[in-house]
C-alpha positions in Angstrom: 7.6 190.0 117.8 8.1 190.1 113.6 10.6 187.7 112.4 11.8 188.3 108.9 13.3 185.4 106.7 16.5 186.2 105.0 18.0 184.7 102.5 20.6 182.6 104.7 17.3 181.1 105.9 18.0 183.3 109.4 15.0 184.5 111.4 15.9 187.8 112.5 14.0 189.8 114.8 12.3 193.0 113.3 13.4 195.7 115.2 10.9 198.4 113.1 8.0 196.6 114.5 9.6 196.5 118.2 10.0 200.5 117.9 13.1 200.3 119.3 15.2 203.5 119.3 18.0 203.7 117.2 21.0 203.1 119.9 19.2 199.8 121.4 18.8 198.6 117.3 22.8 199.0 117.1 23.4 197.1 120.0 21.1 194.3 119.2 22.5 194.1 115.7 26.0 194.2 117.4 24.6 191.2 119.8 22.9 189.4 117.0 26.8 188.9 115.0 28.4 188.0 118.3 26.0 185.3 118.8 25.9 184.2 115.2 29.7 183.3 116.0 30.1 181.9 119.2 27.3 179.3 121.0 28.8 179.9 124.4 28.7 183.7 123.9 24.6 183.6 123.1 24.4 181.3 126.0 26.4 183.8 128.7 24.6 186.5 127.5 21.3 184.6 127.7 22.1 184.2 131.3 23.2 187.6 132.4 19.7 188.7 130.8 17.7 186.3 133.0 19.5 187.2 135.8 19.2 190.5 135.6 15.4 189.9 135.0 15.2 188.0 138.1 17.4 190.4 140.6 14.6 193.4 138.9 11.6 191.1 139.6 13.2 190.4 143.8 13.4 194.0 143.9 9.7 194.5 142.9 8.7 191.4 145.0 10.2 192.8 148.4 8.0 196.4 147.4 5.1 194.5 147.2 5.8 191.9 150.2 5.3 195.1 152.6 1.5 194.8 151.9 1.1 191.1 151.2 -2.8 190.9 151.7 -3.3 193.9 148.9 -0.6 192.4 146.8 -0.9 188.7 146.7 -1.8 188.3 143.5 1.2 190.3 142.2 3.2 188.6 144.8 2.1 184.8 143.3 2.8 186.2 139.9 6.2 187.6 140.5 7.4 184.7 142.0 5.8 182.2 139.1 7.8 184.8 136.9 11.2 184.5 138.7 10.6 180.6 139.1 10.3 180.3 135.5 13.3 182.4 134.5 15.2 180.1 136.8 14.4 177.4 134.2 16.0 179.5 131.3 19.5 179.8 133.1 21.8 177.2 131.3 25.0 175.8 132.6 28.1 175.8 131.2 31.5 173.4 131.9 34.3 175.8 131.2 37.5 173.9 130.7 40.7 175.7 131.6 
C-alpha cells in the first residue's frame, strides 16, 4: 500500500496505486474524515471490518472442512487467519 505525506504530516493511503474504482475512493475518503474526528468511530468501524472478515473466512472454512484431508492446509491457514483477526477486535466501555 502507498502512503503519501501531506502537509498536516497525515499518512494517507494512496488510493491511485490501490486501483480502486471511483465509488469505493468516495467512501474511503468519506471514512477517512469520520475517523479523523472521532477515535471511537475509527475503532467501531475497525471492528465491524474484522468481523465481517472473520464471519467471510467461517463461511470458507466450513466449504473446505467437507474435504479436510485435501484441504488441511487451507483449513490450518484459515483458522491462523481468523485467530489473528480476533487479536485486532478492540473493546470499548460505553458509558450511558
Amino acid at each position: 500500500m502507498a502512503i503519501n505525506s501531506l502537509d498536516h504530516s497525515a499518512a494517507l493511503v494512496d488510493l491511485v496505486a490501490m486501483n480502486l474504482p471511483v465509488n469505493s475512493a468516495r467512501l474511503f475518503r468519506k471514512a477517512e474524515k469520520l475517523a479523523a474526528k472521532n477515535n471511537m468511530l475509527a475503532g467501531v468501524a475497525g471492528n465491524a471490518i474484522t468481523l465481517f472478515t472473520m464471519f467471510v473466512l467461517k463461511e470458507i472454512l466450513v466449504q473446505q472442512a467437507l474435504n479436510p484431508v485435501a484441504n488441511i492446509s487451507n483449513i490450518i491457514s484459515i483458522a491462523n487467519a481468523i485467530a489473528n483477526l480476533n487479536s485486532e477486535l478492540s473493546l470499548y466501555s460505553i458509558n450511558t
